[in-house]
KETIFI-308633 format. One record per residue (C-alpha): residue number from 1; x negated, y, z negated. Coordinates in Angstrom, 3 decimals. Layout:
REM residues N
[NUM, [X, Y, Z]]
...
END
This chain:
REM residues 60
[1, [26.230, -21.496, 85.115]]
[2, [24.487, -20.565, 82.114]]
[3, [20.508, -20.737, 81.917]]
[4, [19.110, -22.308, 78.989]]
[5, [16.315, -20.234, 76.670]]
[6, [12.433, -21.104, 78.070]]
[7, [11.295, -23.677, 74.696]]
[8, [8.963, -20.950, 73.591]]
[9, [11.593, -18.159, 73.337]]
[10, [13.752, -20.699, 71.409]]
[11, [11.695, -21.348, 68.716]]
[12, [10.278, -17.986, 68.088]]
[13, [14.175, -16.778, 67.757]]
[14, [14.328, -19.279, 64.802]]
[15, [10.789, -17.742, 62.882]]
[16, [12.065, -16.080, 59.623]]
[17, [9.268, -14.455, 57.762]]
[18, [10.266, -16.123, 54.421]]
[19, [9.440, -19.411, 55.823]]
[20, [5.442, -18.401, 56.192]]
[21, [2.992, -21.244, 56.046]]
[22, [2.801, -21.205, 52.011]]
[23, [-0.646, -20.435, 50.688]]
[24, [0.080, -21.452, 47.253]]
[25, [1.909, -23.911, 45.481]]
[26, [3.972, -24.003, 41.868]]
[27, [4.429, -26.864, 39.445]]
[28, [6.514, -27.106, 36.357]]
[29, [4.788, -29.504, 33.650]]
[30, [5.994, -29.346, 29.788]]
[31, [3.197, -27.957, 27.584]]
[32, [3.264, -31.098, 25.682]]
[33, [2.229, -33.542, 28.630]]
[34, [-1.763, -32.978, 27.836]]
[35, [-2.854, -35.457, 30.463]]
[36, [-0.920, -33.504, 33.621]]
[37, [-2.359, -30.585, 32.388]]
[38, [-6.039, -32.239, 32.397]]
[39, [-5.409, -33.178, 35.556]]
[40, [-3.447, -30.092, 36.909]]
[41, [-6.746, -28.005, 35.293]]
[42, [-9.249, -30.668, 37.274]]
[43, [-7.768, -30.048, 40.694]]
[44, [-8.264, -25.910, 40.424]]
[45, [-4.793, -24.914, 39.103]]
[46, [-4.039, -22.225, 36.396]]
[47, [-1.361, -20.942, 33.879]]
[48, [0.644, -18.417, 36.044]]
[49, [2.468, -15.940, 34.020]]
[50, [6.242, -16.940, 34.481]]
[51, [9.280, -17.759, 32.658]]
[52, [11.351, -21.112, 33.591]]
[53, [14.567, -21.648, 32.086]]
[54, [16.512, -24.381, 32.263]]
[55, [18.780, -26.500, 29.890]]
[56, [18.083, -29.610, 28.599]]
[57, [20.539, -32.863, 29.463]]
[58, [19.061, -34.859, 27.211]]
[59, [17.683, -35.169, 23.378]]
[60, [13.927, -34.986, 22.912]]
END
């Protein structure tokens, strides 16, 4: 008969590092929606320097 892994052992096989506890967060808001970005700015968040490109699926 085979044993079964201890808990413990179990879950540590199944700890990748890419899934660390995140210590930052990302949001994508359009630069036209002034009041998210009031709010966004209120709560301690900042412009990061990245690109995000996507394609529209509908006309503005």
């Amino acid at each position: 008969m085979t044993r079964r892994p201890r808990r413990a052992s179990a879950l540590a096989s199944l700890r990748r590092p890419e899934m660390a506890p995140a210590h930052s967060s990302s949001a994508q808001v359009r630069g036209d929606n002034t009041e998210a970005l009031a709010f966004d700015a209120a709560i301690g968040c900042r412009v990061d320097d990245a690109v995000s490109l996507g394609k529209r699926l509908i006309a503005d």
